[in-house]
PASEBA-1860 file (N, C-alpha, C; in nm, 3 decimals):
! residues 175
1> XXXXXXXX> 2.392/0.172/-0.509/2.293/0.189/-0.405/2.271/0.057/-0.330 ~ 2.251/-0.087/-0.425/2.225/-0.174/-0.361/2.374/-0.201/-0.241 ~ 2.461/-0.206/-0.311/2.621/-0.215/-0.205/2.550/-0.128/-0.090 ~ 2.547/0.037/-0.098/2.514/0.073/-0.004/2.457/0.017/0.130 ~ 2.330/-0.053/0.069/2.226/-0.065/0.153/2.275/-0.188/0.244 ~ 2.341/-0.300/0.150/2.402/-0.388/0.239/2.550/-0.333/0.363 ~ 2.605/-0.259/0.319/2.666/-0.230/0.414/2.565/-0.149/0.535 ~ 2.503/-0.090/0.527/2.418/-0.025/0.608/2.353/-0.147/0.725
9> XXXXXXXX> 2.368/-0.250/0.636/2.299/-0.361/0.727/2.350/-0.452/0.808 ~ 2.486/-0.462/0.737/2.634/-0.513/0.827/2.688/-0.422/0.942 ~ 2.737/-0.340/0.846/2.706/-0.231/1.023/2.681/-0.242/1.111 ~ 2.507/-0.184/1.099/2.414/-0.159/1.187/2.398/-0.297/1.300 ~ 2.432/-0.414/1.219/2.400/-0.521/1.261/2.241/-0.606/1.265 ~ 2.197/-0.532/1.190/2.063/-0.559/1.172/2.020/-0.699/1.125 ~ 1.957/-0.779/1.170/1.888/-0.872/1.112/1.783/-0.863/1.017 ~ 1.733/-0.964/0.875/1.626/-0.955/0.817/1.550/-1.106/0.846
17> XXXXXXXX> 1.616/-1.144/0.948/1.586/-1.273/0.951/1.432/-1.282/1.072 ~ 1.342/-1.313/1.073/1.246/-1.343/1.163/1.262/-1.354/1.304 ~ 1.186/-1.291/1.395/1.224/-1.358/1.584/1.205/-1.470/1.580 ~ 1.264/-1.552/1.686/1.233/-1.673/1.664/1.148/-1.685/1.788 ~ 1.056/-1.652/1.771/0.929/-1.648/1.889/0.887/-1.796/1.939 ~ 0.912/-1.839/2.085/0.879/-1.933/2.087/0.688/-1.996/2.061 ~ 0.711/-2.148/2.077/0.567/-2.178/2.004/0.490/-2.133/2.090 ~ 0.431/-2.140/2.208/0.404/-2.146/2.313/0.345/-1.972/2.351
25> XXXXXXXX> 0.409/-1.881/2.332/0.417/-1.787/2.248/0.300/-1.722/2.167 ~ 0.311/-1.794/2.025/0.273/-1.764/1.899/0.143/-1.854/1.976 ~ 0.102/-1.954/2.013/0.002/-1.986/2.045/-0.114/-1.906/2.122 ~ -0.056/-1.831/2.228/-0.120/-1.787/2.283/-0.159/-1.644/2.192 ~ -0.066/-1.559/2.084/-0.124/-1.455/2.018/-0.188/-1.503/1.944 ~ -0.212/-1.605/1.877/-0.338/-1.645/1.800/-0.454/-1.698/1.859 ~ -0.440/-1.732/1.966/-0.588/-1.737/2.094/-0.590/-1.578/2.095 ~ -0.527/-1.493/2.134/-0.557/-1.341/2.174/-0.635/-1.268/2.040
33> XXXXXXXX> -0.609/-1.341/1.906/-0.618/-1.246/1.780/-0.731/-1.305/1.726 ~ -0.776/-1.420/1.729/-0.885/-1.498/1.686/-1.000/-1.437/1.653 ~ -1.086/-1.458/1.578/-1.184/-1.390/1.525/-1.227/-1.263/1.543 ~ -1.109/-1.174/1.519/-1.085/-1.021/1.495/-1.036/-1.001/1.625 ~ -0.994/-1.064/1.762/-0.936/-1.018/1.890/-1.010/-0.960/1.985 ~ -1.102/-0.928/1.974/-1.196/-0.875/2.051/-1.292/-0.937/2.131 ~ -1.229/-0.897/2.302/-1.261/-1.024/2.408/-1.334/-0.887/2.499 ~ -1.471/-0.916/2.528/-1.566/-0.850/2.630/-1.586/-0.894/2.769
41> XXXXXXXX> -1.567/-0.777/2.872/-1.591/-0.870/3.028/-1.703/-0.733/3.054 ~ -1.835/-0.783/3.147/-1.917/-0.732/3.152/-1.859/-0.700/3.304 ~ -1.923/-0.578/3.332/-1.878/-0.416/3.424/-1.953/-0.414/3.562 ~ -2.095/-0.474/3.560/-2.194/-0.473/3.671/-2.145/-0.473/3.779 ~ -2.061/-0.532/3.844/-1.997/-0.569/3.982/-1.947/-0.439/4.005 ~ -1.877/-0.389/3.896/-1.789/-0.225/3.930/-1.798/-0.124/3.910 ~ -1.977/-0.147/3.797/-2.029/0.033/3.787/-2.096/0.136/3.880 ~ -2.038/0.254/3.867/-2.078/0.320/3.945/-2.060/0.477/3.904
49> XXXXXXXX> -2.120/0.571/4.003/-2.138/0.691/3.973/-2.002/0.759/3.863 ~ -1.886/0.682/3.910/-1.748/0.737/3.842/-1.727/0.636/3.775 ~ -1.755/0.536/3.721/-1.718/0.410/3.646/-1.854/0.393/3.560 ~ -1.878/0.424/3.450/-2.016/0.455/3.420/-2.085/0.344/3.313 ~ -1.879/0.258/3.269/-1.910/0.153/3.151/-1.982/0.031/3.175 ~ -2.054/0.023/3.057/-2.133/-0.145/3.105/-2.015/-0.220/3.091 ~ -1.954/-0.224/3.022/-1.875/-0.354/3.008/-1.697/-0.274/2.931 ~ -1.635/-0.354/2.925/-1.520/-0.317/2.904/-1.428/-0.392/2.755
57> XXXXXXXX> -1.419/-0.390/2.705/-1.324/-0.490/2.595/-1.189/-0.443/2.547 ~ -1.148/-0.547/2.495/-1.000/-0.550/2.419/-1.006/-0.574/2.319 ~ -0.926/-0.508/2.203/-0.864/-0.593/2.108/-0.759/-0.612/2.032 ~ -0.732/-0.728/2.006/-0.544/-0.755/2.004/-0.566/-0.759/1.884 ~ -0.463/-0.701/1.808/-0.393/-0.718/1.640/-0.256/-0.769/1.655 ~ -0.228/-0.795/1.532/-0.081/-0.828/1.539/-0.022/-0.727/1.496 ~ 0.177/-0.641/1.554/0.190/-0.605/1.494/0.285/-0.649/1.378 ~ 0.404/-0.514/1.340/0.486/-0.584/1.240/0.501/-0.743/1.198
65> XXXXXXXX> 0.480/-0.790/1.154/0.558/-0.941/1.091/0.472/-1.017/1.231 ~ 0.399/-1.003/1.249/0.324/-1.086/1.369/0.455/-1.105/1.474 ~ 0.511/-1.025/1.501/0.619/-1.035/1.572/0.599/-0.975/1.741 ~ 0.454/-0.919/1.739/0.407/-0.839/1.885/0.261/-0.828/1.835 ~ 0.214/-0.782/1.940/0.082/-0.738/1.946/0.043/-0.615/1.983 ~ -0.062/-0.582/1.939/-0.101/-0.383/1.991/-0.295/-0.438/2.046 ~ -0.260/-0.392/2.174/-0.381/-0.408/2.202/-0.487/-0.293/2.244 ~ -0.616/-0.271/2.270/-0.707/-0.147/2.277/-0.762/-0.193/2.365
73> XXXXXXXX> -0.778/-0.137/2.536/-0.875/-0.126/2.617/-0.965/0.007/2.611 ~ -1.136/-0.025/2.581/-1.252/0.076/2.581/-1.309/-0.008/2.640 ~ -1.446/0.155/2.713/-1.556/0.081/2.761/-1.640/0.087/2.669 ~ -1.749/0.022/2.726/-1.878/-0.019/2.606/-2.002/0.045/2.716 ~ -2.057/0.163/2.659/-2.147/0.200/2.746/-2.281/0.226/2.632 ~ -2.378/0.165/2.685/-2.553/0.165/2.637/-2.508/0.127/2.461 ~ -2.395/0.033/2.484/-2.390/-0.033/2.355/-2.327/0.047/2.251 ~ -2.274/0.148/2.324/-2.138/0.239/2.196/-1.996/0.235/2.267
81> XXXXXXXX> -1.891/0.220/2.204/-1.767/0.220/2.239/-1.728/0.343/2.313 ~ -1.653/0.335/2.434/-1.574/0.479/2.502/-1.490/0.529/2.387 ~ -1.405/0.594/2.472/-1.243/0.618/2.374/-1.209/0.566/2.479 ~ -1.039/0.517/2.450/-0.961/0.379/2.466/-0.934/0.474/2.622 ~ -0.914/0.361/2.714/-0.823/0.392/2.830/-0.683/0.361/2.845 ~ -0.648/0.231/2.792/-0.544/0.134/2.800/-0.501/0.094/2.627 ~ -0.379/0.186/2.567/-0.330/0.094/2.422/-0.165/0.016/2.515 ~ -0.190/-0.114/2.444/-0.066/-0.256/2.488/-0.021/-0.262/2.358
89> XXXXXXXX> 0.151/-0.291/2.367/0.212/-0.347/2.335/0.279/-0.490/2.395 ~ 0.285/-0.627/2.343/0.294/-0.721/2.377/0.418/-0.773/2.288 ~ 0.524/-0.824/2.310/0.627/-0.868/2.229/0.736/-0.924/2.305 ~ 0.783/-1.065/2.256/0.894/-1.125/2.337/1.000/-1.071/2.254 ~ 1.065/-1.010/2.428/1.202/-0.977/2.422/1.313/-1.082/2.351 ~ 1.394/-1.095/2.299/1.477/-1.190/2.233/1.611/-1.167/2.298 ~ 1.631/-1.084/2.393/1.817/-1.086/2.477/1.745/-1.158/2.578 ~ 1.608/-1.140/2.670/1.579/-1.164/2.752/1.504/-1.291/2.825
97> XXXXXXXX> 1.497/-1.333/2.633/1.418/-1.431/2.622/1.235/-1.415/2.705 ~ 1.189/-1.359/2.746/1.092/-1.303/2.817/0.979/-1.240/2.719 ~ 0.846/-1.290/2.798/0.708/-1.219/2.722/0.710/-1.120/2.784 ~ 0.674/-0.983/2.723/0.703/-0.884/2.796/0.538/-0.794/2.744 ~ 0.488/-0.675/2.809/0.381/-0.610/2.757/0.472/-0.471/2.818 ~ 0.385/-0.402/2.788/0.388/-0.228/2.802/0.260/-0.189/2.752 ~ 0.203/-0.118/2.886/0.030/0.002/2.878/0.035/0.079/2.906 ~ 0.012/0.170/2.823/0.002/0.325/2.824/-0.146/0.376/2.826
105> XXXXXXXX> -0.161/0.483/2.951/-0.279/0.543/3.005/-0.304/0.683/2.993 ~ -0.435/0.703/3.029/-0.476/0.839/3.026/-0.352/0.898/3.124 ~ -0.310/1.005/3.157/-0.253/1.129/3.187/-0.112/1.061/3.207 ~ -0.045/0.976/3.132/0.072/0.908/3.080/0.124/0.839/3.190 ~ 0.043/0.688/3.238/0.045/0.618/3.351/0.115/0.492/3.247 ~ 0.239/0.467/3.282/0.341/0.352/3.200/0.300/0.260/3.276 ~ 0.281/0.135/3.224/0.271/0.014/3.306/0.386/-0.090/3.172 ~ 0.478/-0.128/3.281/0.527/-0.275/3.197/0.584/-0.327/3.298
113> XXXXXXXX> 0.537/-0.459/3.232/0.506/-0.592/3.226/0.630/-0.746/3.186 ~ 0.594/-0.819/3.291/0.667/-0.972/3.249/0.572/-1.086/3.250 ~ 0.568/-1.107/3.155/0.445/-1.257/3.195/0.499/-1.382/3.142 ~ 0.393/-1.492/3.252/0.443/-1.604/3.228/0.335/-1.720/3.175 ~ 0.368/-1.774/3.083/0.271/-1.880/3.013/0.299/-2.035/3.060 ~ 0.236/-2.046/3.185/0.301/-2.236/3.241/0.208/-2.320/3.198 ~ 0.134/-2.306/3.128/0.060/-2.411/3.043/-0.025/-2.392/2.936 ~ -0.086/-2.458/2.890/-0.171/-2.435/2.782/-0.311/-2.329/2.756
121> XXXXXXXX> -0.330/-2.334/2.903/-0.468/-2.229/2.924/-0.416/-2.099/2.997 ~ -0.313/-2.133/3.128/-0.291/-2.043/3.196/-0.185/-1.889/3.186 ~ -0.189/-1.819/3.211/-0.125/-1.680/3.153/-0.114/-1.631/3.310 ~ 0.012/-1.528/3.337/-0.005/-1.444/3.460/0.145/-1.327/3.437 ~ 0.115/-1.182/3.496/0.206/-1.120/3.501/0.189/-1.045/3.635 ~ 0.297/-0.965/3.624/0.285/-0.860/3.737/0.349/-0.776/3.675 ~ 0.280/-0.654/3.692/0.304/-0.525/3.575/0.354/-0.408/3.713 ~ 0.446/-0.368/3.725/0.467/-0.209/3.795/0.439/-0.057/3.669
129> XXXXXXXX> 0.337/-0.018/3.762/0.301/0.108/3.654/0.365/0.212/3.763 ~ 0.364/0.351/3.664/0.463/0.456/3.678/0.349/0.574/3.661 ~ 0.344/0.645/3.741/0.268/0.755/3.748/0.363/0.868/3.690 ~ 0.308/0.961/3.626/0.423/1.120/3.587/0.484/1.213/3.747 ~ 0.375/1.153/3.816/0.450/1.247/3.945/0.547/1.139/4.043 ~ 0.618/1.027/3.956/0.708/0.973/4.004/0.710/0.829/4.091 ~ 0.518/0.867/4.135/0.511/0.733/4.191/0.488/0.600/4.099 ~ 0.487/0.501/4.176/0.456/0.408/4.101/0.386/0.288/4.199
137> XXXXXXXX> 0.314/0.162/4.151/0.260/0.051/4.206/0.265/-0.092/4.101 ~ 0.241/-0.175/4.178/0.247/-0.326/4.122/0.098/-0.365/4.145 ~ 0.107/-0.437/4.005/-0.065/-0.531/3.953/-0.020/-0.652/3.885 ~ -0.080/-0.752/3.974/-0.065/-0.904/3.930/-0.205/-0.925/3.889 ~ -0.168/-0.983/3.713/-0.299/-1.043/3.675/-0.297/-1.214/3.661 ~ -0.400/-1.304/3.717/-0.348/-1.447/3.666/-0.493/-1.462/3.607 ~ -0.465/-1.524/3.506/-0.558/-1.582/3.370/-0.581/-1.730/3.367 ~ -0.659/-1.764/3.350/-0.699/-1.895/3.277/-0.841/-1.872/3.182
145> XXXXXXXX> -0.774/-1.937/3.052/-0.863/-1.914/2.928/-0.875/-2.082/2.873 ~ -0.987/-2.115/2.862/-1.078/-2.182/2.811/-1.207/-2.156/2.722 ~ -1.202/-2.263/2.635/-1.354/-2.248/2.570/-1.382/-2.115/2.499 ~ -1.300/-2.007/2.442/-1.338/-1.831/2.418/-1.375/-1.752/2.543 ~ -1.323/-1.803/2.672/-1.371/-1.717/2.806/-1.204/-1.708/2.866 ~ -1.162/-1.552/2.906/-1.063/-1.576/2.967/-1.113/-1.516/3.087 ~ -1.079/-1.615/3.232/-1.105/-1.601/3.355/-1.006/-1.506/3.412 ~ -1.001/-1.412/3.505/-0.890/-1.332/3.508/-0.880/-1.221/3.625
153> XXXXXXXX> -0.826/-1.265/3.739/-0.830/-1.218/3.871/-0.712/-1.126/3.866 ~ -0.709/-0.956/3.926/-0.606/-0.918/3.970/-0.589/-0.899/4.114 ~ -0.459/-0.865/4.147/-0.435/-0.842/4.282/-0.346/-0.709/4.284 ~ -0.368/-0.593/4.406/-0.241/-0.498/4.391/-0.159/-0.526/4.516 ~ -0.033/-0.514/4.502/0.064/-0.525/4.632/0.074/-0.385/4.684 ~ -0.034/-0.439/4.826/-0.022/-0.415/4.929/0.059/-0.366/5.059 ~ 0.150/-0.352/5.134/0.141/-0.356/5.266/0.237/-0.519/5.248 ~ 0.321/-0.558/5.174/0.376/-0.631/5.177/0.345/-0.797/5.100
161> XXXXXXXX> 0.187/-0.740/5.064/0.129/-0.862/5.022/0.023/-0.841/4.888 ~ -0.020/-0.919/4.847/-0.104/-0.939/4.703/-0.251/-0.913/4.762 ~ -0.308/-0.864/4.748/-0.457/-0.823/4.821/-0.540/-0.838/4.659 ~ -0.642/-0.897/4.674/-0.732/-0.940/4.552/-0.812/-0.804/4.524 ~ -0.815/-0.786/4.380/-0.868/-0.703/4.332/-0.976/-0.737/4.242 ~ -1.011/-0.672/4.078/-1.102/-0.712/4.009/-1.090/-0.833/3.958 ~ -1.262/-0.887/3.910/-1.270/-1.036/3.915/-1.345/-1.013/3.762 ~ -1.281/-1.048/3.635/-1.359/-1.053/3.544/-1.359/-1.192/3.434
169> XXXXXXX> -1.441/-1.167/3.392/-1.482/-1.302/3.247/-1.486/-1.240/3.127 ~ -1.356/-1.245/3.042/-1.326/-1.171/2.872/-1.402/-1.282/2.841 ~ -1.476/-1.287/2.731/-1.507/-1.385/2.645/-1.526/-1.302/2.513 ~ -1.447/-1.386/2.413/-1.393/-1.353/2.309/-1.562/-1.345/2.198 ~ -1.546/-1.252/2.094/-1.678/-1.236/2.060/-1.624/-1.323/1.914 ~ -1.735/-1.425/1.850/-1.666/-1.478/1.748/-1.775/-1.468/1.636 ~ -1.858/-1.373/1.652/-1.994/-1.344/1.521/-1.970/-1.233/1.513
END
């Protein structure tokens, strides 16, 4: 059986060996995972008759072998959790060398993702999501995280151009 299993693995071509995730990387999922992962941006600016949440949060786990991340967008309304709008997968590609995400939505709206980490605080992607009736659109998010607050502007393309969208403040909950 054991022979077996090694040929199964030669084969297949499978590795048991670890990604080699760069640092840079692994830094930023342990800012994302930090005292249970769960980062809150308050809603006021955007509630309304159809938007009903006070506030909105995430939270990142690691998955397999800390090798990706699975993340949970809910709202937080009169202080009880929604059900999720947004579950992420986050994991660098290794042919592509690339940070990559993928979000999956209510009535099966695909969004993936390339992002880029150019420094120590700063984060940014541009995600094209996929609607089931074929259409699709582009969302650029750029981040800067400091101090347990991630700052975090999107934009949707426009008409040829980046037109500014929501303006929020995650700050990571650490009690």
């Amino acid at each position: 059986m054991k022979s077996l299993c090694c040929l199964l693995v030669i084969c297949c071509g499978f590795s048991l060996a670890p990604a080699q995730i760069p640092e840079r990387i692994v830094q930023e999922w342990e800012m994302l995972t930090a005292h249970g992962g769960t980062w809150v941006a308050d809603n006021s600016a955007y509630k309304n008759e159809n938007e009903t949440a006070d506030a909105y949060a995430i939270t990142w786990t690691y998955g397999l072998g800390k090798t990706s991340l699975q993340g949970r967008l809910f709202g937080i309304k009169d202080g009880e959790e929604t059900p999720t709008f947004w579950e992420f997968r986050m994991y660098y590609h290794p042919e592509e060398k690339k940070l990559m995400y993928q979000q999956y939505g209510w009535g099966g709206v695909l969004g993936i993702a390339e992002m880029t980490l150019p420094d120590a605080t700063h984060s940014s992607d541009v995600a094209t999501f996929y609607n089931t009736d074929g259409s699709s659109y582009k969302i650029k998010h750029e981040n800067d995280t400091r101090n347990n607050t991630q700052f975090a502007q999107s934009y949707q393309w426009k008409d040829g151009a980046w037109e500014k969208q929501r303006y929020y403040e995650w700050v990571l909950k650490t009690g």
